[in-house]
C-alpha positions as CSV (number, residue, x, y, z in Angstrom):
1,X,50.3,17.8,-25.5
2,X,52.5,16.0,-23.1
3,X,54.9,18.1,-21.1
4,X,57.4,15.9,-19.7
5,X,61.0,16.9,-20.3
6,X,61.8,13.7,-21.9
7,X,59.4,13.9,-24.7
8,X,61.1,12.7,-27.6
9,X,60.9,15.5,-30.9
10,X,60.9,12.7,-33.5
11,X,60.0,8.7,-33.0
12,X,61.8,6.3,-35.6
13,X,60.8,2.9,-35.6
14,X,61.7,0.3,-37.9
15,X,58.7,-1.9,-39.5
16,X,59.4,-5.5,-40.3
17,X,59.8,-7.5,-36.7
18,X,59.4,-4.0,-34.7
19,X,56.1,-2.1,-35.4
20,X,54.7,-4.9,-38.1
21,X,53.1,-7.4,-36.4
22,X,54.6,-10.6,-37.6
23,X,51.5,-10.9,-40.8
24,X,53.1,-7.6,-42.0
25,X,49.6,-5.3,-40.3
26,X,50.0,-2.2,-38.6
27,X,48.0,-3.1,-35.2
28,X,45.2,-0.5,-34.0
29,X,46.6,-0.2,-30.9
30,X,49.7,0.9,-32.5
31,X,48.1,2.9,-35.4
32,X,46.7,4.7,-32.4
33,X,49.7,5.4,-30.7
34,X,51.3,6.6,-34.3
35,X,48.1,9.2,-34.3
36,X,49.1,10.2,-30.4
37,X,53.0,10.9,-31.6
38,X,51.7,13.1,-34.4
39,X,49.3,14.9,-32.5
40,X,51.3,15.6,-29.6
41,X,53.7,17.8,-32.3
42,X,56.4,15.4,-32.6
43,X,58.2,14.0,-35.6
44,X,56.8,10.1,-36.9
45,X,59.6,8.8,-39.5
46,X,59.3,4.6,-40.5
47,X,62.6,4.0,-40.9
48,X,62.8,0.5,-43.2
49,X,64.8,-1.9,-45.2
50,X,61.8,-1.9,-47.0
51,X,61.4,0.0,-50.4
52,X,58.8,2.3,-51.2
53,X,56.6,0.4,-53.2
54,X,56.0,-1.6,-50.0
55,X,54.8,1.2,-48.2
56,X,50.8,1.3,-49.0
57,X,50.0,-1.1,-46.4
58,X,52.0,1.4,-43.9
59,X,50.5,4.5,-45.3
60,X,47.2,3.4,-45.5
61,X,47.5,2.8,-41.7
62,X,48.9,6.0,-41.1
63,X,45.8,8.2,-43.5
64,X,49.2,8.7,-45.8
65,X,51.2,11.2,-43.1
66,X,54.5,11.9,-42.9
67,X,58.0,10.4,-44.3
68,X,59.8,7.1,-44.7
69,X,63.3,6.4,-45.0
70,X,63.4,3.2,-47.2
71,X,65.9,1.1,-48.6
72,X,67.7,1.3,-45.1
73,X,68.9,4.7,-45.6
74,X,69.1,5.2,-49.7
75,X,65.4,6.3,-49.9
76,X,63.6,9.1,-48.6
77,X,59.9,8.9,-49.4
78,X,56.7,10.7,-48.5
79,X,53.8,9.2,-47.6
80,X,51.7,12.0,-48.3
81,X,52.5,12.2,-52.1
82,X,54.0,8.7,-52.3
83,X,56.8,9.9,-54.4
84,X,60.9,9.4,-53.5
85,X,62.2,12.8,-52.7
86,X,65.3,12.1,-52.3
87,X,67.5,9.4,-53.1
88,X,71.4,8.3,-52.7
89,X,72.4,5.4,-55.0
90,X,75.1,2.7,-56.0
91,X,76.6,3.5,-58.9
92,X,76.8,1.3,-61.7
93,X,80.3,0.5,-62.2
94,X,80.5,0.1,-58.1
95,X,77.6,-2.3,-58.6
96,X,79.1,-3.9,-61.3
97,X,82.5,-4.6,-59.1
98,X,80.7,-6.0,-56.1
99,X,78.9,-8.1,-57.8
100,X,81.9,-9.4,-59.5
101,X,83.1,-9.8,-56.2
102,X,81.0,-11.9,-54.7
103,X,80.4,-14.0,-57.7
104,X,84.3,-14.7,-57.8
105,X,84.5,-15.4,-54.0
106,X,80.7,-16.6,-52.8
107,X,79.4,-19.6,-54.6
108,X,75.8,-19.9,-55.2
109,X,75.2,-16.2,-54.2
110,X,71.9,-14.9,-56.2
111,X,71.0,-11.4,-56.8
112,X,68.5,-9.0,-57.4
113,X,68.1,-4.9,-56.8
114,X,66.2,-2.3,-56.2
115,X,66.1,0.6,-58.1
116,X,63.9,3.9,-57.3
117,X,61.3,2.8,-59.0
118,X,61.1,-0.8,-59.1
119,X,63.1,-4.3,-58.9
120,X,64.8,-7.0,-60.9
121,X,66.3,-10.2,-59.4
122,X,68.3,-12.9,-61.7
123,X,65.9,-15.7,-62.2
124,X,67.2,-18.4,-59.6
125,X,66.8,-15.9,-56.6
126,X,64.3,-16.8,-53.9
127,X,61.7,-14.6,-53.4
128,X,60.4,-14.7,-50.3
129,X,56.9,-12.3,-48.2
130,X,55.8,-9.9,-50.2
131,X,58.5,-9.7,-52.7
132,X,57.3,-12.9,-54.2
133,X,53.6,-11.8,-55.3
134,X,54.3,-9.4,-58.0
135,X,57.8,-9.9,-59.3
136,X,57.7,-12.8,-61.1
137,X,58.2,-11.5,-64.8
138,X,61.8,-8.8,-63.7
139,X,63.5,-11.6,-64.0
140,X,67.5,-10.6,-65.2
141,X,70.8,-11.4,-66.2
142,X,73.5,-10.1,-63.7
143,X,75.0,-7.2,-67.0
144,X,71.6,-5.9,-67.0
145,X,71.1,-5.9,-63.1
146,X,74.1,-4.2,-62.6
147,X,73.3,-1.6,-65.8
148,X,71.8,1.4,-63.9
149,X,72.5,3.0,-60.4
150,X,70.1,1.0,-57.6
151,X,69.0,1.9,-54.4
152,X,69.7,-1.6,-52.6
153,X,71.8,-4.7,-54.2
154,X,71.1,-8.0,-52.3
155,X,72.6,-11.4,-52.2
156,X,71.2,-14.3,-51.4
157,X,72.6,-17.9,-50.3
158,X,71.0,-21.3,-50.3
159,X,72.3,-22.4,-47.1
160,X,74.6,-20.0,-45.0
161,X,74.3,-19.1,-41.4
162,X,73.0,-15.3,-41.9
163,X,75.6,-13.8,-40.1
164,X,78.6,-16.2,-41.5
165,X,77.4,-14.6,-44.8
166,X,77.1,-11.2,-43.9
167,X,80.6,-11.3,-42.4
168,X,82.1,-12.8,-45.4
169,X,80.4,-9.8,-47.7
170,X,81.6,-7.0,-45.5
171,X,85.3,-8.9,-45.8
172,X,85.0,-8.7,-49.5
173,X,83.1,-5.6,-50.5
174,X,82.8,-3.6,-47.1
175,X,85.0,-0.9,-48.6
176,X,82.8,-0.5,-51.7
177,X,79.1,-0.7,-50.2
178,X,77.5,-0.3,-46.9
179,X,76.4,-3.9,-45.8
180,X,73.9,-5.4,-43.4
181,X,71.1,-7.7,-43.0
182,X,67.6,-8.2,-41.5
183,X,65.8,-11.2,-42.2
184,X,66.4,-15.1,-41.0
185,X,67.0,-15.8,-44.5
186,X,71.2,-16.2,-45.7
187,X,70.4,-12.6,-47.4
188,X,72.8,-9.6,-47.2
189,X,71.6,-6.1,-47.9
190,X,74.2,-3.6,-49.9
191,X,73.9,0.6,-49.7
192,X,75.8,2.8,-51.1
193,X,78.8,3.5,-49.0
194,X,77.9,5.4,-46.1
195,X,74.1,4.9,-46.5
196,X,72.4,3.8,-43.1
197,X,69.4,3.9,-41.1
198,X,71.5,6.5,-38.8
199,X,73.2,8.8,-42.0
200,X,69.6,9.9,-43.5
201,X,67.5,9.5,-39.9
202,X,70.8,12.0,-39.0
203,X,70.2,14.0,-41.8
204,X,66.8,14.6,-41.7
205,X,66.7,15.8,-37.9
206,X,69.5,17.9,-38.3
207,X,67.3,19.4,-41.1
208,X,64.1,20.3,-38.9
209,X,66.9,21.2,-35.9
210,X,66.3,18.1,-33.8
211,X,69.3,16.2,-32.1
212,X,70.1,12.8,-31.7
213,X,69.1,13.5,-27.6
214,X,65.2,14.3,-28.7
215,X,65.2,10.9,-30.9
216,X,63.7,7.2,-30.1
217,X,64.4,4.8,-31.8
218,X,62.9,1.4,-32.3
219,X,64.5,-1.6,-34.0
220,X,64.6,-5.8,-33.8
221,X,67.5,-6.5,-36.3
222,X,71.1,-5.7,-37.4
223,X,70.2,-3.1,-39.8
224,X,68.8,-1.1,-37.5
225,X,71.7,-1.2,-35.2
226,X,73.6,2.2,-36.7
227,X,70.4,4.2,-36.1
228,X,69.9,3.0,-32.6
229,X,73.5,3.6,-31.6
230,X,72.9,7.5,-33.1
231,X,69.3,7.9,-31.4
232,X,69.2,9.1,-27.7
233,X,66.9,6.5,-26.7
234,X,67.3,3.3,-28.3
235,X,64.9,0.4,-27.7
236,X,64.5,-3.8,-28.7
237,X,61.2,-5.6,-29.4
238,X,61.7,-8.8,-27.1
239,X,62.1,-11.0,-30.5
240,X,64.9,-9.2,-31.2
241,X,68.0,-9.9,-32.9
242,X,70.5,-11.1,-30.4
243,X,73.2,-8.5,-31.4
244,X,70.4,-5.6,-31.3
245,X,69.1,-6.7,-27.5
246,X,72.6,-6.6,-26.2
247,X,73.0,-2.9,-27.7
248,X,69.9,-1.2,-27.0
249,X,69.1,0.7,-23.8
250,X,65.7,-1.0,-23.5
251,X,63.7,-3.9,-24.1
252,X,60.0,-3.7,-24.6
253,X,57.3,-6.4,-26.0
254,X,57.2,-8.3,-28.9
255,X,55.8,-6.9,-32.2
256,X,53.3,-9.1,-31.9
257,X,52.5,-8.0,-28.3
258,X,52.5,-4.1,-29.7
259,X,55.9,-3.2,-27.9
260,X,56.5,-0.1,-30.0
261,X,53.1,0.9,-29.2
262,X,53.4,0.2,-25.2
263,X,56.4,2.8,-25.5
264,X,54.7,5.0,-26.7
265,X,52.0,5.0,-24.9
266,X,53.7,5.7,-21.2
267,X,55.2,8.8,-23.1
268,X,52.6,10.2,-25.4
269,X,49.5,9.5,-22.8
């Protein structure tokens, strides 16, 4: 077990663009430094826009250890079991509102949501990565979309600069839903207000006593911004978002070039 002073309690990375290499694999070098984390005592926590039922690939990689915040913030879920163990929704008459919103004030926004335990997207929204290979038939109107608390609410549009749209969202909804985005795509990502990266990644250390000082944190785009700004150490992948390089403490490889796992290695080694 390594003895240095610095050795963080609990290691939060991000997946997509930061741990994932850019095919969506979990390297072995970095599945090995995962194993080195864990075995040194310290706390492993994926923390990802992703929802759960995204996870397998990551918990295969992992032997099915340890927890995930998905949903950026609005899911907690364990690998071990594979089961949400706790959640923290958008209503439905919230969702209903925003979505109102946004149709009033966006044209050609699309929609879709996650829920705990799947999705539904109105028919005209681009799927795009894995989203597209399964989903095809939870196809919905916007009502029924908006029927049931969700986990996540996104928005898509045809041909906006990312962050123009993401801008205009937080102007119009910002005080109803937590917003943020993480992809190249014109795609804005809605919590429930409140819900980060940082409020469940805060929530769970404070839980097992750790403090922001004994946390690092790993991340490549604006979602993961709230998180590195609570963590002690904060660090970019190289590919990074240009908003997260100019925040971040550090700056290590790409994820292609296993920059999560080079971290790792100098501390856990």
């Amino acid at each position: 077990m390594p003895t240095h002073s610095s050795t963080p309690r609990l290691v939060a990375t991000d997946l997509d663009g930061t741990a994932l290499r850019a095919d969506g694999t979990v390297s072995s070098r970095t599945a090995a430094a995962f194993s080195e984390v864990e075995r040194a005592g310290s706390m492993l926590v994926f923390v990802t826009g992703r929802p759960p039922r995204w996870m397998r690939v990551v918990a295969d990689a992992v032997r099915h250890r340890g927890l995930a915040i998905c949903a950026n913030g609005a899911l907690l879920y364990d690998l071990h079991t594979e089961r949400i163990v706790e959640s923290h929704l958008i209503a439905a008459d919230v969702l209903e509102e925003v979505v109102a919103q946004l149709r009033a004030n966006v044209p050609d926004l699309t929609f879709s949501v996650e829920y705990e335990g799947g999705f539904a997207h109105e028919s005209d929204f681009g799927l795009g990565g894995i989203g597209s290979k399964a989903v095809r038939d939870l196809r919905a109107g916007a009502s029924t979309l908006t029927s049931r608390p969700c986990a996540k609410l996104l928005a898509l549009h045809p041909g906006m600069d990312p962050d123009s749209l993401h801008e205009a969202v937080h102007e119009l909804v910002g005080h109803l839903v937590t917003t943020t985005h993480s992809s190249g795509r014109a795609l804005v990502e809605m919590s429930a207000q409140g819900v980060t990266k940082a409020s469940a990644l805060a929530t769970l250390s404070s839980a097992h006593g750790i403090r922001p000082a004994e946390v690092i944190a790993f991340g490549d785009m604006p979602n993961d911004l709230p998180m590195l700004a609570w963590a002690g150490r904060s660090y970019a992948v190289a590919n990074a978002h240009p908003a997260v390089l100019a925040a971040v403490d550090h700056v290590t490889a790409a994820n292609d070039d296993d920059g999560v796992a080079r971290v790792l290695e100098e501390i856990y080694r």
